[in-house]
C-alpha positions in Angstrom: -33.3 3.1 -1.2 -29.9 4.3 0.9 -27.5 6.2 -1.1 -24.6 4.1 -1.4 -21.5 3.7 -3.1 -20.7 0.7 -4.9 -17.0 -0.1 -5.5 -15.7 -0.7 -9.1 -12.2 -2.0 -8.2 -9.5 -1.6 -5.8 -5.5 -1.1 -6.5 -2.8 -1.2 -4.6 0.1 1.1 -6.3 3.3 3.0 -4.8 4.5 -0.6 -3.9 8.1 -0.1 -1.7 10.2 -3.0 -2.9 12.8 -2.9 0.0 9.9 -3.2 2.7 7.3 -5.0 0.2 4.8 -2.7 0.7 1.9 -0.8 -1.0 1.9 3.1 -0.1 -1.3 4.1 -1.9 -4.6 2.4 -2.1 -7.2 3.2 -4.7 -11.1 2.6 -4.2 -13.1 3.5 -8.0 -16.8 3.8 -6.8 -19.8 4.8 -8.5 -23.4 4.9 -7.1 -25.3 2.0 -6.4 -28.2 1.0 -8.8 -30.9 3.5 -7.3 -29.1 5.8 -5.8 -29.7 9.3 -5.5 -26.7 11.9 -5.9 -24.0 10.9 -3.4 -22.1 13.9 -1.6 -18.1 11.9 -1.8 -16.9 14.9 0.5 -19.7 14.5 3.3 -18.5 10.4 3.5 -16.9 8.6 5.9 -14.3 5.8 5.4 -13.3 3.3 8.3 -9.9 1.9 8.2 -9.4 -1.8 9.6 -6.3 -3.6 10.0 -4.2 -4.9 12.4 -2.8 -1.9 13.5 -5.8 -0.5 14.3 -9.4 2.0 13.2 -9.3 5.0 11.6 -12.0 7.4 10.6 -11.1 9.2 7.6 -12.7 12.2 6.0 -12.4 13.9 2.6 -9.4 16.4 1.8 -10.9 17.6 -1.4 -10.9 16.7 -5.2 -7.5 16.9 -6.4 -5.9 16.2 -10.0 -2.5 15.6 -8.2 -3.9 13.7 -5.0 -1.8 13.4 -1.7 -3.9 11.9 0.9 -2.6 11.9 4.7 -3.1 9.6 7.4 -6.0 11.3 8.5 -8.2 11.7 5.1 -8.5 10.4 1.8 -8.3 12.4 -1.1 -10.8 12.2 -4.3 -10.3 12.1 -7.8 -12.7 11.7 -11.1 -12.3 8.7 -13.8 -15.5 9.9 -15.7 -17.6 12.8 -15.2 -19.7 14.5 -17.7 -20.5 17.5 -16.0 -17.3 18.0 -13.4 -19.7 17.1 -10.9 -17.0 15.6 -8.8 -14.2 18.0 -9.7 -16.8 21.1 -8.6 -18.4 19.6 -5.3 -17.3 16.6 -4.7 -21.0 14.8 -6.0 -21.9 11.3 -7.8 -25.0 13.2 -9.7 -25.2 10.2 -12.9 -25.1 6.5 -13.4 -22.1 7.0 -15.4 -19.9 9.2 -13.0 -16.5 7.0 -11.6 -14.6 8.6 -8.8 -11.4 7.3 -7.0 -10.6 7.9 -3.4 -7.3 7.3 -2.8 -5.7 6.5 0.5 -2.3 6.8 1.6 -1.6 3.3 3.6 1.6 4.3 4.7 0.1 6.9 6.6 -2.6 5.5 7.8 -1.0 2.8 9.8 2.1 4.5 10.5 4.5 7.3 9.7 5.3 6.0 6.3 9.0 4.3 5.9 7.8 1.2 4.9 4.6 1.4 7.1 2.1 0.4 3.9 0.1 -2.7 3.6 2.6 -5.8 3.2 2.3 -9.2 1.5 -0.5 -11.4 2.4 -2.1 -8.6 5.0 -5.5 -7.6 4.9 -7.5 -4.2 5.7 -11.6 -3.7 5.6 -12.2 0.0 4.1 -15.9 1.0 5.2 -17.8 4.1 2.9 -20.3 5.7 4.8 -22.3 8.0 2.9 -24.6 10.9 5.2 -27.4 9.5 4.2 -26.3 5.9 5.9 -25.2 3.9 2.9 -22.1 1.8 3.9 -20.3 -0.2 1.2 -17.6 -2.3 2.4 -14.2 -3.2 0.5 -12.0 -6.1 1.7 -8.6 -5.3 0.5 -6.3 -8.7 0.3 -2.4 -8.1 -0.5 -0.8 -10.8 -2.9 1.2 -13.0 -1.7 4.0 -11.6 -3.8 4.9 -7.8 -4.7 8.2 -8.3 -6.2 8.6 -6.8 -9.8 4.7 -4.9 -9.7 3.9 -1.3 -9.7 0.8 -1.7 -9.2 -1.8 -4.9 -7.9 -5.8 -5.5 -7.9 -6.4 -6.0 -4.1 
């Protein structure tokens, strides 16, 4: 069995309503059924959009998360034994962890430079032992009025 992640949901949040865009991007994952522990800080995310691919590595756990356009930062949703806030680790079926992505950065220089409506990106998870789990991220049609949307 591969150590992988599987994703729980994904948000789109920081939404800039003068360019209709979404800023941040948030993955929750958890380990798949089987999996071992799974080291978030030793995984790999691959950006795809139409800008572009972008390898991404970890900045750190952080309770006030500030990704750049280079990395993605981590947070915890649930974790028992502050697995995730010490080292980064998915150690139990019940840990939750977001990584959080800074769009805006990613694809650009910020200004406006986030996902818009309708537009799509791929986010790939490679864990080191070769799990990949794969999150399709579709904007609505619409961002007017949200703060935050299930992509």
């Amino acid at each position: 069995m591969t150590n992988r992640l599987q994703l729980v949901n994904a948000v789109g949040e920081d939404i800039q309503s003068s360019s209709s865009t979404i800023n941040t991007v948030k993955l929750t994952v958890k380990k798949a059924p089987g999996a071992g522990n799974i080291d978030i800080g030793s995984t790999i995310a691959q950006w795809v959009d139409s800008t572009g691919s972008y390898d991404l590595t970890s900045s750190g756990y952080s309770n006030t998360p500030d990704p750049d356009g280079s990395s993605f930062a981590v947070n915890d949703v649930q974790d028992d034994d502050d697995s995730i806030s010490g080292s980064q680790v998915l150690n139990d079926p019940s840990d939750r962890a977001t990584i959080i992505f800074s769009a805006e950065l990613i694809r650009g220089t910020g200004n406006g430079d986030g996902l818009g409506e309708g537009e799509t990106a791929t986010v790939r998870l490679n864990t080191q032992s070769g799990g990949t789990t794969t999150a399709r991220l579709v904007v609505p049609e619409t961002l007017s009025g949200n703060s935050a949307v299930s992509l």
